[in-house]
N, C-alpha and C positions, 0 to 999 in steps of 0.2 A: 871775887865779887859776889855776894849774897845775893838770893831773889825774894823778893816782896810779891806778897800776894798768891793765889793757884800757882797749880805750874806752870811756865807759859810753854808757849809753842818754842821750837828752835830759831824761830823768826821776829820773835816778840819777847825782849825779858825787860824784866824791872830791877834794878837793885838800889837799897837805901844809898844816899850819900852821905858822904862828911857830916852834916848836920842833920837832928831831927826833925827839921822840915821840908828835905833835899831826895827830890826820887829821882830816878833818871832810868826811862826807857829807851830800848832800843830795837828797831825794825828795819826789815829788809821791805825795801821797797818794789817788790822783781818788775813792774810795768818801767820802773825809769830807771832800772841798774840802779838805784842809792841807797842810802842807809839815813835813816830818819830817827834822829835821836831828839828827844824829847824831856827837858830838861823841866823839875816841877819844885815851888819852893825857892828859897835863898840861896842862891847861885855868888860861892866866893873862890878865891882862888883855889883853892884846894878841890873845891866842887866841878870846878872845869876842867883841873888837870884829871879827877876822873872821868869827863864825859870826853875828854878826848882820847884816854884808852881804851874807852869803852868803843867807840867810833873807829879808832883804831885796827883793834882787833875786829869788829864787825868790819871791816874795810876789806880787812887781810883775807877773813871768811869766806865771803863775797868774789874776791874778785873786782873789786869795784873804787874808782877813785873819785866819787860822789856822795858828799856828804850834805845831807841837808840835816840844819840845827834850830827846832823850831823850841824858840828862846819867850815866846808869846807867855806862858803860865809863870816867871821867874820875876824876883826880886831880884837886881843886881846889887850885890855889897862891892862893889870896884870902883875905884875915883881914876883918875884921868890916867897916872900913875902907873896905876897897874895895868891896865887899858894899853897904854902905852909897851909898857913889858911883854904882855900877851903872846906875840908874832915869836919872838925869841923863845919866851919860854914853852909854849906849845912846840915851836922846832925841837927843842931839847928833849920834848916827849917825844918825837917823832913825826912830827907833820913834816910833810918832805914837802918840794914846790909843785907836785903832781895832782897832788890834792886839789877838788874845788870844793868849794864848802859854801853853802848856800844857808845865811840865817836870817830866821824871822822873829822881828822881834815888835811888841806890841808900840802902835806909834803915843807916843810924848814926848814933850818936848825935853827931858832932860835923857833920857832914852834914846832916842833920838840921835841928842847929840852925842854920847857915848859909842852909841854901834857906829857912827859913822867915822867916828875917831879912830873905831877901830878898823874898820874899812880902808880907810887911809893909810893907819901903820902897817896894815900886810899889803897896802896894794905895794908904798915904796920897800918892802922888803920880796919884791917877785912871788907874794902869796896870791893863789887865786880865790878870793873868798871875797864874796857881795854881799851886802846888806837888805832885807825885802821887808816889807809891812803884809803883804802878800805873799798867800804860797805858792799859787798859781805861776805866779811870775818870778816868785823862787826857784820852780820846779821845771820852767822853759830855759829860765836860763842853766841851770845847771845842766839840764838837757842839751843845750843847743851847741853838741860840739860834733866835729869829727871822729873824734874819740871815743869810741863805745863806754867810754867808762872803765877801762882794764891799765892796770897799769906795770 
């Protein structure tokens, strides 16, 4: 994976995506145990299965099975279809069901109804992943477990 931009810290790195319009950073959260990936530009498939290695491996890093995915700055190029596919082929990467994954994505209506689409195909696939317009409310819930976050 390439880094864009200075050096970063070992808690903070950038690397281009898929596409020339496609960055994706990644940071350790230490106050809420998570990993806060940050997804910028035209977000297509290709572009997610690397934000979810990247996630991933910051995961493993860490210690930690709190992901939040702030999706606010992306273009989605996904119709219902792949939306649909997601739950599966993210597993294939390696999303195990341990994972919760907390993503924020900017509110419209056709946005909207996308993330919740996809909300839906991992709730009935036993994935723990919610949808937030808010990060705050991203960030309690992915918080509010028994579970330190270690998995």
């Amino acid at each position: 994976m390439g880094i864009r931009g200075s050096a970063p810290s070992p808690d903070h790195q950038t690397s281009p995506g898929p596409a020339t319009d496609f960055t994706l950073s990644v940071e350790y959260l230490a106050r809420h145990h998570a990993i806060k990936v940050t997804p910028k530009g035209t977000l297509t498939l290709e572009g997610n299965n690397q934000l979810v290695a990247a996630a991933l491996a910051a995961s493993s890093q860490y210690g930690t099975n709190r992901i939040l995915v702030d999706d606010r700055d992306i273009d989605l190029d996904m119709n219902f279809t792949n939306i649909y596919d997601l739950p599966e082929n993210n597993q294939n990467l390696g999303v195990n069901h341990l994972l919760r994954v907390a993503l924020v994505f900017k509110p419209s209506a056709e946005t909207r109804r996308l993330f919740k689409f996809y909300e839906d195909c991992s709730y009935v696939r036993d994935f723990q992943h919610r949808v937030f317009v808010d990060e705050e409310e991203a960030l309690q819930w992915l918080t509010a477990t028994a579970n330190p976050g270690h998995f």
